[in-house]
Every structure is written in structure tokens, then in C-alpha cells.
C-alpha atoms as one frame of an Amber mdcrd trajectory, in Angstrom:
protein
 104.195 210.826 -42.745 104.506 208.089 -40.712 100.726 208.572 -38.805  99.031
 209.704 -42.035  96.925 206.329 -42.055  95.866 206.883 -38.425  94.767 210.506
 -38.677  93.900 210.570 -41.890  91.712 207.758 -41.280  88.109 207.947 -41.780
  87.421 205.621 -38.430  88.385 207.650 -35.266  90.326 204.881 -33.694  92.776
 203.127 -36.258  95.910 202.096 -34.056  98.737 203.835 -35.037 102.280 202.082
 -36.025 105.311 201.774 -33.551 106.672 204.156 -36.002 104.000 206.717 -35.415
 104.274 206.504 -32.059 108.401 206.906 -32.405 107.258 210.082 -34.368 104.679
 211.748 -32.211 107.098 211.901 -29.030 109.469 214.139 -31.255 106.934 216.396
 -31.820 105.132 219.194 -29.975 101.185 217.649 -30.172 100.055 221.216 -28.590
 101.922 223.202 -31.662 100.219 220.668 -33.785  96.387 221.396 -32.869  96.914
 224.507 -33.320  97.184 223.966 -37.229  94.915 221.230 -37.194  91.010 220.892
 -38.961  87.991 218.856 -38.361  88.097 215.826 -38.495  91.206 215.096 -38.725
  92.076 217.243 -34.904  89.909 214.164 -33.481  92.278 211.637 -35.105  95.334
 213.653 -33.771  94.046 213.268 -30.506  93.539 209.823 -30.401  96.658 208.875
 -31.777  98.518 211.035 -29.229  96.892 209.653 -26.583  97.914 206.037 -28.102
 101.632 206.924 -28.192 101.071 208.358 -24.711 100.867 212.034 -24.686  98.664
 213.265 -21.622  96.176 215.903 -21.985  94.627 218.202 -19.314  90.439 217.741
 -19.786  88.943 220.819 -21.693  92.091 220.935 -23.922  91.508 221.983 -27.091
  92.930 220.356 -30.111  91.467 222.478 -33.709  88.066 223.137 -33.000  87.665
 219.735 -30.697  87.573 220.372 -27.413  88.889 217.032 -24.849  86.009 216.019
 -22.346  86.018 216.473 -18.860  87.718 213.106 -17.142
């Protein structure tokens, strides 16, 4: 609840809350995209890498799949 404005968003890169970020470091992001749908996986992504969560390149999140660095 407290990131639904940032990946629920319609624009990919809303900036989520201090809150959000509180909440995504409780939580498994990797359990997460596994449950995850377009477009809102994209969303996920960005706001975990935001709050700081590191992902290896070719990751996949849903159906996206993270870019090579």
C-alpha cells in the first residue's frame, strides 16, 4: 500500500515516498516479480531500484526482462 502510486503509476518513473522505500527493504522484490504483470513489473523495478535494491542484468521481473549494464 504504501508504493501503490509509484507502481501503479501510469509514468514509469514517479519517485516513490520515504515510506515506500521503508516498505520495499522488508520485502523480498525477487518473490514479488514473480507475481507481477505488465506494466506494472516495469514500475516494480524502478521503484526497487529507487529504494536501492540491486539487480543482476538479464533479471527478470514478470515478463520484463532488466538490460544488460
Amino acid at each position: 500500500m504504501e508504493c501503490e502510486n509509484s507502481v501503479l503509476s501510469p509514468q514509469p518513473d514517479v519517485s516513490p515516498s520515504p515510506r515506500c522505500c521503508m516498505a520495499v527493504r522488508k520485502v523480498s522484490v525477487s518473490c514479488l516479480c514473480n507475481f507481477v504483470i505488465a506494466p506494472v513489473e516495469i514500475n516494480l523495478v524502478h521503484v526497487a531500484q529507487y529504494c536501492g535494491t540491486q539487480f543482476t542484468p538479464g533479471t527478470r521481473c514478470g515478463s520484463y526482462t532488466l538490460p544488460p549494464a
